[in-house]
C-alpha positions in Angstrom: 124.3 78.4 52.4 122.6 78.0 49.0 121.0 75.2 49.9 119.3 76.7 52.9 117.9 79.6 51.2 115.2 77.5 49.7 113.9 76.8 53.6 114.7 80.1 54.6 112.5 81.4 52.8 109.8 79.1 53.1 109.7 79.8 57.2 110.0 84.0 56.6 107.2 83.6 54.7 105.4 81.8 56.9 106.1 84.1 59.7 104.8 87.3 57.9 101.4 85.5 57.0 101.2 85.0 60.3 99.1 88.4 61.0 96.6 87.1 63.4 98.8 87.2 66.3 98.3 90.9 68.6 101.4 93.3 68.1 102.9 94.0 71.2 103.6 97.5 72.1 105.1 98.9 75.6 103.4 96.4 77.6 99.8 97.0 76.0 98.3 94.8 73.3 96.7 96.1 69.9 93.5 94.4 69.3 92.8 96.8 66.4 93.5 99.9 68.1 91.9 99.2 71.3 94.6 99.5 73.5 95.0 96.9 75.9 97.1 96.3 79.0 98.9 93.2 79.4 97.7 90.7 81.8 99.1 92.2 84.9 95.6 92.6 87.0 97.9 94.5 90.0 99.1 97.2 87.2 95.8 98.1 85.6 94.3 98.5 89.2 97.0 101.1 90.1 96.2 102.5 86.7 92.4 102.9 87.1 93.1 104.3 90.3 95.7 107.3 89.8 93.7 108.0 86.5 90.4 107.3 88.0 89.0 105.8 85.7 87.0 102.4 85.5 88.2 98.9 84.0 87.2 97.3 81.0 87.9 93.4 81.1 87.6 91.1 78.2 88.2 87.4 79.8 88.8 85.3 76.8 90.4 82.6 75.3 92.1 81.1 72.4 90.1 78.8 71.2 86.6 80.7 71.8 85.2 82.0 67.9 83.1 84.4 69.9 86.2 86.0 71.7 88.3 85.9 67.9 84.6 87.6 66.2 85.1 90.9 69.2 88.7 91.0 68.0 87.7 91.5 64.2 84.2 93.2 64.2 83.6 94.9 67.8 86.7 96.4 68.8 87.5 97.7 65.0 84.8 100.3 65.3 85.8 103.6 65.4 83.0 104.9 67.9 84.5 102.0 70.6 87.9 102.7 70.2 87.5 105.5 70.7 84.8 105.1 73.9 87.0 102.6 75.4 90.0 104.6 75.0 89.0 107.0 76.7 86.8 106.5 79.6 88.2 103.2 80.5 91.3 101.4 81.0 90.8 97.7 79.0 92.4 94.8 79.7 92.2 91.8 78.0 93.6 87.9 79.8 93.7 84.8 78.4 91.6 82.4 81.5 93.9 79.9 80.6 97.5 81.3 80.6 99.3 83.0 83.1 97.9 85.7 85.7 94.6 85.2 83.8 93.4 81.8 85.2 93.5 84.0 88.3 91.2 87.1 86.9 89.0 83.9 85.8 88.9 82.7 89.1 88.6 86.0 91.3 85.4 86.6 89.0 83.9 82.9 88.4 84.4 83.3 84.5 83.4 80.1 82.9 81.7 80.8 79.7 83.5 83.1 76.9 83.8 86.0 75.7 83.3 87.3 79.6 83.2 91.2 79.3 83.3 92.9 82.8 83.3 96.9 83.6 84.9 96.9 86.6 85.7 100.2 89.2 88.7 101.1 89.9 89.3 98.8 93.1 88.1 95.8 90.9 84.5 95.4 91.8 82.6 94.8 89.5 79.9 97.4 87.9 78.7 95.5 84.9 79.0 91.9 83.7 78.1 90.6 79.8 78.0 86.9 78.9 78.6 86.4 75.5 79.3 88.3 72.2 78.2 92.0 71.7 78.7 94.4 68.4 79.7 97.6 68.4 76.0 99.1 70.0 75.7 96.3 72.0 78.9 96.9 73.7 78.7 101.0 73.5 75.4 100.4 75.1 76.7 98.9 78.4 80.1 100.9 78.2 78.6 103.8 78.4 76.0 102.3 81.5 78.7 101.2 83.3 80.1 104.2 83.0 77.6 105.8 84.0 77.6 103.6 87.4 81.1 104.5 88.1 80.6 107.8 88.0 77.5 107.6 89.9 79.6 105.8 93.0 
């Protein structure tokens, strides 16, 4: 037993430095305090529709630095927490991993991050290519928004 303590150790450690990995809690994803649904497309859309409210989608995936920079400087501002907490259900897929190749698909997704506002049958109301910071994204949250409630 002694003798394995040594290694052990050495993977525990490992483990716990290990902090860049989402914490997974009751089916939703922490993306620093956004709270994100899982990838279950079927879910959110039930979701949107009993609390009608519109979808935000963040199509990403693991190897995009654009995608990793909305994880640590966008969605850590308070003011879009809290925005798309509230007046949207967010969902975040990986296009190339289970049920998300199929959200990548269904919307032609092939450049990342892909940031859609979507109503709450799945149409889309708003579409960004690329990386946005916290105005940026308030900006068209709060347009698209706007369009669902327009509808």
């Amino acid at each position: 037993m002694k003798k394995h303590l040594p290694i052990f150790l050495f993977i525990l450690v490992c483990c716990l430095s290990c902090n860049d990995a989402p914490v997974r809690v009751l089916g939703k994803q922490d993306y620093g305090k956004v709270m994100f649904e899982n990838d279950n497309f079927d879910d959110v859309i039930a979701a949107a529709k009993a609390q009608n409210k519109p979808i935000f989608l963040d199509v990403y995936t693991n190897w995009c630095g654009w995608c990793k920079r909305l994880d640590i400087t966008t969605y850590q501002d308070p003011q879009v927490i809290k925005y798309l907490n509230t007046n949207f259900i967010p969902l975040k897929v990986n296009a190339e991993s289970g049920r998300g190749y199929a959200v990548k698909v269904r919307y032609g997704v092939n450049s990342y991050p892909r940031l859609l506002f979507l109503d709450s049958d799945g149409k889309p109301l708003l579409t960004i290519k690329g990386y946005r910071d916290a105005k940026g994204l308030l900006q068209a949250a709060t347009k698209a928004a706007d369009i669902y409630k327009s509808n």
